[in-house]
C-alpha positions in Angstrom: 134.0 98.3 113.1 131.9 95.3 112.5 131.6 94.6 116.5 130.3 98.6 116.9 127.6 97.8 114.3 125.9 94.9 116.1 126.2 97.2 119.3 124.5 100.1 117.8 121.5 97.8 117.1 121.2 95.8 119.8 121.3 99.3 121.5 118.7 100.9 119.5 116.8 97.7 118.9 116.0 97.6 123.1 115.8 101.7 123.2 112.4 100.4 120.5 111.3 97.7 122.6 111.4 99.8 125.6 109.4 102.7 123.6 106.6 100.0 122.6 106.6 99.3 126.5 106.2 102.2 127.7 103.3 102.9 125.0 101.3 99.5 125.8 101.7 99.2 129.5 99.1 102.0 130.4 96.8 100.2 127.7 97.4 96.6 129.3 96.8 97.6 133.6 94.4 100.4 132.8 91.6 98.6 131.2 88.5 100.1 132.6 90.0 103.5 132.2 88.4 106.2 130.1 91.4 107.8 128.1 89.7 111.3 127.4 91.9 114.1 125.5 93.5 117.4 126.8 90.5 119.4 125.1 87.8 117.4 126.7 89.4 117.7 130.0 90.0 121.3 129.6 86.3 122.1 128.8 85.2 120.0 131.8 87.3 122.3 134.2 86.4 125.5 132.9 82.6 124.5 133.2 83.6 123.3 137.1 85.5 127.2 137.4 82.7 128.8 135.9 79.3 127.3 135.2 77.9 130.5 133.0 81.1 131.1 130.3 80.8 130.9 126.8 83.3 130.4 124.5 84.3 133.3 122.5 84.9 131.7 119.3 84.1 128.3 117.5 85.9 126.2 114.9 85.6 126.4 111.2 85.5 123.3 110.9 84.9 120.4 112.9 85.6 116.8 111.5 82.5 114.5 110.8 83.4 111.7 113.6 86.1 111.0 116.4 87.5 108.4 114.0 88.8 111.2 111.1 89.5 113.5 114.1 91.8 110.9 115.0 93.1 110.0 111.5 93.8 114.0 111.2 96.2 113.7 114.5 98.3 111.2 113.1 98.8 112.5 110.1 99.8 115.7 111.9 101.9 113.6 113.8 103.6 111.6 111.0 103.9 114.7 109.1 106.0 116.1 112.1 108.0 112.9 113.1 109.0 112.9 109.1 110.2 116.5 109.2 111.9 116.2 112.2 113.7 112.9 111.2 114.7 114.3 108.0 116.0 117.7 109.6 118.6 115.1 112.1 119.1 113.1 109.1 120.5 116.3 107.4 122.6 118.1 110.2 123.9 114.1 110.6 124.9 113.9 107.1 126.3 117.6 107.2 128.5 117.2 109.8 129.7 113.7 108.6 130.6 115.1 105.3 132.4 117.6 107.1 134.6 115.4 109.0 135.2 113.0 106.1 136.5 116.7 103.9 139.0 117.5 107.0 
């Protein structure tokens, strides 16, 4: 059992490494890129399609600067990751306790 334990980390501890790869290696070759979001591109392609639309709505609210707009996403995104972890913690646990009761 011990032997499994050291495998399940080495495992997971290179599935992280390759994770943190994968996330820096665009940021390392492209360095004179301009990483724009979805919305930005999205607006820049409906303007190309058609020079004279208007949008048919506008936000409530906007945030002050790109740096809380950005703050905003990843708490969205923590928010999510924690729900999600603790919903496969949960079904994990459930269907270990199962087992362990049979």
């Amino acid at each position: 059992m011990r032997h499994n334990h050291h495998r399940r980390w080495g495992k997971n501890g290179f599935l992280g490494l390759l994770a943190v790869a994968l996330a820096a290696l665009p940021l390392l070759t492209l360095r004179t890129a301009e990483f724009q979001g979805s919305d930005d591109q999205g607006k820049e392609m409906v303007h190309q399609l058609d020079p004279n639309y208007r949008p048919w709505f506008s936000p409530l609210w906007e945030p002050p600067g790109s740096e809380i707009e950005s703050l905003l996403f990843s708490l969205q995104a923590a928010l999510g990751a924690g729900v999600v972890g603790y919903a496969i913690g949960y079904l994990h646990a459930r269907r270990r306790d199962r087992h362990e009761s049979d």
